[in-house]
C-alpha positions as CSV (number, residue, x, y, z in Angstrom):
1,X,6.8,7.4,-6.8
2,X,4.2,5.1,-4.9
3,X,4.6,1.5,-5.0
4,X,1.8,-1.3,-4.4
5,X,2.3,-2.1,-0.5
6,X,1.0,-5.7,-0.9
7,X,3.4,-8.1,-0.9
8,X,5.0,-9.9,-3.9
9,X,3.1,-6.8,-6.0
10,X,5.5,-5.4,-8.3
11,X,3.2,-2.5,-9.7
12,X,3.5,1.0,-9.5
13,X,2.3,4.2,-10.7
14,X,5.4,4.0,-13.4
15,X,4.4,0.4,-14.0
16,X,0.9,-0.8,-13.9
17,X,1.0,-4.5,-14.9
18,X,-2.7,-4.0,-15.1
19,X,-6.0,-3.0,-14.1
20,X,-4.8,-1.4,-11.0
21,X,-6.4,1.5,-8.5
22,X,-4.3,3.1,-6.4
23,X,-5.7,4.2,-3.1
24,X,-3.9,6.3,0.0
25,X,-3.9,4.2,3.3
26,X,-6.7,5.8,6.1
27,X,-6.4,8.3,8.4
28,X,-7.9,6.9,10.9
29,X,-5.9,4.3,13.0
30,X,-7.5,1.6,13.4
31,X,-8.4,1.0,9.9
32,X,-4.9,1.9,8.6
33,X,-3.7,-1.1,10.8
34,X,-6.5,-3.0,9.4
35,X,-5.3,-2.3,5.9
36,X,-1.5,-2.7,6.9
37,X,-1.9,-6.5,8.0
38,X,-3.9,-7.0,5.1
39,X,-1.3,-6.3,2.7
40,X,1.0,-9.0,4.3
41,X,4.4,-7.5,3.8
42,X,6.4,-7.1,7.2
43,X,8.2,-4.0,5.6
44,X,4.9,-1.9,5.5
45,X,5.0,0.5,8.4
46,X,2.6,3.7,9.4
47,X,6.0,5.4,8.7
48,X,7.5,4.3,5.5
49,X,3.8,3.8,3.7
50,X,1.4,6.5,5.5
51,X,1.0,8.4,1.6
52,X,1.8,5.2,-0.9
53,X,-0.6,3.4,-2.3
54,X,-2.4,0.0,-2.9
């Protein structure tokens, strides 16, 4: 089951606590990392994240 990847989010696709899209992280490298240190939560990793969702 994906979970939100940003930190403090507590949504997922079992729980939506509202009006939120879920979207795969990128392919491409450098805009995964982008994404990744956008969502500010140290436990997000290529590995443990590459098909959740935000």
């Amino acid at each position: 089951m994906p979970n939100c990847a940003i930190k403090y989010c507590k949504n997922s696709t079992k729980k939506n606590l509202g009006n939120v899209k879920y979207f795969r992280f990128p392919k491409d490298k450098i805009v995964s990392d982008m994404w990744i240190k956008a969502c500010g939560n140290p436990n997000v990793s290529k590995q443990s994240y590459f098909k959740a969702f935000l």
